[in-house]
C-alpha positions in Angstrom: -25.5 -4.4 32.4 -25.4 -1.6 34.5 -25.4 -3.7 37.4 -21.9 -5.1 36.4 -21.0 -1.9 35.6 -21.4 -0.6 38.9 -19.9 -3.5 40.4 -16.8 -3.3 38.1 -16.6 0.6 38.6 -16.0 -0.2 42.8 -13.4 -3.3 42.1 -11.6 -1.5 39.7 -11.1 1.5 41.3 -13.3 3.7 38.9 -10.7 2.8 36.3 -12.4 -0.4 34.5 -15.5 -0.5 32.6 -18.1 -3.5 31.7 -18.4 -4.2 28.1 -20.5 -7.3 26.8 -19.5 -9.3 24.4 -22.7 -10.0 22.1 -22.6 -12.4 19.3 -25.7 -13.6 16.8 -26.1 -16.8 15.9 -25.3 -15.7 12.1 -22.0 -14.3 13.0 -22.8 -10.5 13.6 -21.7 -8.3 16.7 -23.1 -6.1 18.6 -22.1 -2.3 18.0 -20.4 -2.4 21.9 -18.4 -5.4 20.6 -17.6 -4.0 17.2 -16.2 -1.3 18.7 -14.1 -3.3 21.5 -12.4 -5.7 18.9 -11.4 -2.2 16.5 -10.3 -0.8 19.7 -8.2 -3.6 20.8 -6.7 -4.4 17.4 -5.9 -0.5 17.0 -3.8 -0.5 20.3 -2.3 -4.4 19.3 -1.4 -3.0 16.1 0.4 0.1 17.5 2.4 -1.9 19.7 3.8 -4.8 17.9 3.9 -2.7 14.6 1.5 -4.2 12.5 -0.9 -3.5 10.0 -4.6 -2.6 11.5 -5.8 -5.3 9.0 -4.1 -7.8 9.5 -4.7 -7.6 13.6 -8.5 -7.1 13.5 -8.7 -10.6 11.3 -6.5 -12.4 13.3 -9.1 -11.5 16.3 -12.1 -12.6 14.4 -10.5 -15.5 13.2 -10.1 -16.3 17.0 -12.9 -15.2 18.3 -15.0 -17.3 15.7 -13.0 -20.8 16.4 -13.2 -20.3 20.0 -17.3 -19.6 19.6 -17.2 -22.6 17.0 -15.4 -25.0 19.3 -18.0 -24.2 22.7 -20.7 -24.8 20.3 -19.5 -28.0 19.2 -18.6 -28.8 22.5 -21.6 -28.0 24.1 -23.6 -30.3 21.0 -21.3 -33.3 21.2 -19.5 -33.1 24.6 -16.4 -33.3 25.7 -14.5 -36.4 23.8 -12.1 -38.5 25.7 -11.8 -40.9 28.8 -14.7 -39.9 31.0 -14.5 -40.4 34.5 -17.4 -41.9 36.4 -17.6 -39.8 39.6 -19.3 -42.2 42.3 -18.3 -39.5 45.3 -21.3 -37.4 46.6 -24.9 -37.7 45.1 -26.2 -34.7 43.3 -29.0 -33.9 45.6 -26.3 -33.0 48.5 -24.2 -30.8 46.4 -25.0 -27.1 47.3 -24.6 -24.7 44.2 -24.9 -21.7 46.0 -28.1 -20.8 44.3 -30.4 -20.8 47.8 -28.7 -17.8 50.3 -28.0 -19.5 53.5 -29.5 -18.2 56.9 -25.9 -16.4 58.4 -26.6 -14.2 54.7 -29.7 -12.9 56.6 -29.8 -9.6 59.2 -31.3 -10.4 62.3 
């Protein structure tokens, strides 16, 4: 984390921060993510005039289909016409997991 917060901290200018999104598989949150949903709803529901309430569960409600659907996806697979890819072999694809040699200081 504090990796990606360093990171984040020279991208953004100083002005952006790193904030992980944390789930359990039983539904609960993280206290960093608590706090990022109430924040977000707070300033949602100050600017399109809304009650707190109502904001913060329209957020879970999202949050909690869109977890629900990558799971089920991720289970099952994607449904519909699946295209059979008979381009480049696997082995030859380069995932940019090995650093190549013009990385390295001579």
């Amino acid at each position: 984390k504090q990796w990606y917060q360093r990171r984040v901290a020279i991208t953004a200018g100083e002005k952006g921060s790193f904030c992980p999104l944390v789930y359990s598989t039983f539904g609960g949150t993280a206290p960093q993510c608590s706090s990022h949903h109430k924040r977000v709803a707070q300033l949602m529901a100050h600017k399109r005039k809304e009650k707190y309430e109502d904001i913060i569960n329209f957020i879970r409600i999202k949050v909690r289909f869109a977890l629900l659907k990558s799971v089920l996806m991720a289970l099952r697979g994607v449904r519909g016409i699946q295209r059979v890819d008979k381009g480049v072999p696997i082995s030859s694809v380069e995932f940019g997991l090995i650093p190549r040699m013009e990385h390295y200081e001579i």
